[in-house]
C-alpha angles and dihedrals in degrees: 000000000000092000094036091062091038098064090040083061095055096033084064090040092060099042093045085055093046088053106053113029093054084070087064097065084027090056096035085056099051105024108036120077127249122257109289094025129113121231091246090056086065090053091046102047110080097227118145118255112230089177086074093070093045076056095071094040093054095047085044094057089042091058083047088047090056110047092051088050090051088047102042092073094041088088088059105049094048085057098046107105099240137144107254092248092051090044102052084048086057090045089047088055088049098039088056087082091065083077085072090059098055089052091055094051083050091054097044089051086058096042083064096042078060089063105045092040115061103164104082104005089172092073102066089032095071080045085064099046098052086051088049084049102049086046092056091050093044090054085047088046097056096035085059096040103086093047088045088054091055090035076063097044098049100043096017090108093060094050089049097051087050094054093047095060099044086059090054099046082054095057088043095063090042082068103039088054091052096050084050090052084048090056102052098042085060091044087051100044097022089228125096112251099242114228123207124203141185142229115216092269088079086245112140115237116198131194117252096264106054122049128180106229131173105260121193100172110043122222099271116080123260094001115114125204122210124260116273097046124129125186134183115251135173120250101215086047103064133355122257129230117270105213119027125175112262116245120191095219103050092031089107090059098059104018 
């Protein structure tokens, strides 16, 4: 199986090479200008350009390239003794190259359109070349997984610590900010803002200082305020009623 795989592996070395190194002599011949003219003089021309069909053999044999160099390691993997979740991440890694197949079928559809086409063949040329380029980083991408994955795996806690501190010293300053709002609210009013908190029974549980009770006068003098109401008050302030109805609505809020 070794050598098997071993010749698989050269066979597509030296097809990928053949493929795409003839388009250097193919585009230089029919690209390039003759000696003692100027680039513009070849756009400008009319000539056809024969390049353009080598064009769409050499991104058919790439789809072709890259489908037999997606399946080659496929063998191996199914007889690698893993467990299955370790194997399909393995196959995942792997599978991630099928994406530079699917750029490879886009670019072969504009180069056609190329063809077909004639009047700005720029446009779909730059289309081209952003489909080439995403193939290219998809290849890099694939090739660097599997040591990326170890690079993680090696200096990952570090990574993780740090970003566990820097999560803590962020909470920290959310509270700092809020005890300085505290602070300068007391400083502007000259009373402390009261702060009410809850148990997980959704009572409210106030500080000494500071009691709900069912008002039906406000503060000010001569100035009612509807039934229902309710305001904060300060218990060292005023004096709170001593006997109120009982509601069952607003009962959790003075019992």
């Amino acid at each position: 199986m070794k050598g098997r795989l071993q010749y698989l592996i050269w066979v597509g070395i030296i097809t990928s090479f053949a493929t795409y190194i003839t388009g250097i002599p193919i585009n230089a011949y029919y690209d390039a200008p003759s000696p003692g003219h100027s680039w513009s003089s070849v756009m400008l021309s009319g000539k056809p350009n024969h390049a353009i069909y080598w064009g769409l053999v050499q991104s058919t044999l790439g789809i072709i390239l890259d489908l037999y160099i997606f399946i080659i390691p496929l063998p191996i993997l199914y007889q690698l003794k893993l467990w299955t979740r370790k194997r399909i991440y393995v196959a995942a890694v792997f599978s991630t190259a099928f994406l530079g197949v699917v750029a490879n079928v886009v670019s072969l559809v504009y180069r056609v359109m190329i063809i077909k086409d004639r009047m700005d063949g720029t446009w779909y040329l730059y289309a081209i070349l952003l489909c080439t380029v995403v193939e290219l980083n998809i290849a890099i991408i694939v090739c660097s997984m599997p040591g990326f994955v170890k690079f993680v795996r090696l200096h990952g806690g570090r990574w993780a610590s740090a970003a566990s501190r820097w999560s803590k010293n962020s909470t920290r300053g959310e509270s700092r900010s809020s005890s300085g709002f505290s602070k300068m609210y007391s400083l502007m009013t000259g009373r402390t803002e009261p702060v009410v908190t809850f148990d997980p029974q959704q009572r409210p549980l106030a500080p000494p200082q500071v009691a709900y009770h069912r008002a039906y006068r406000s503060l000010q003098p001569e100035t009612n305020m509807p039934d229902g109401q309710y305001e904060l008050m300060e218990s060292g302030s005023r004096d709170l009623p001593t006997s109120h109805s009982h509601d069952p609505y607003t009962s959790w809020l003075t019992d």
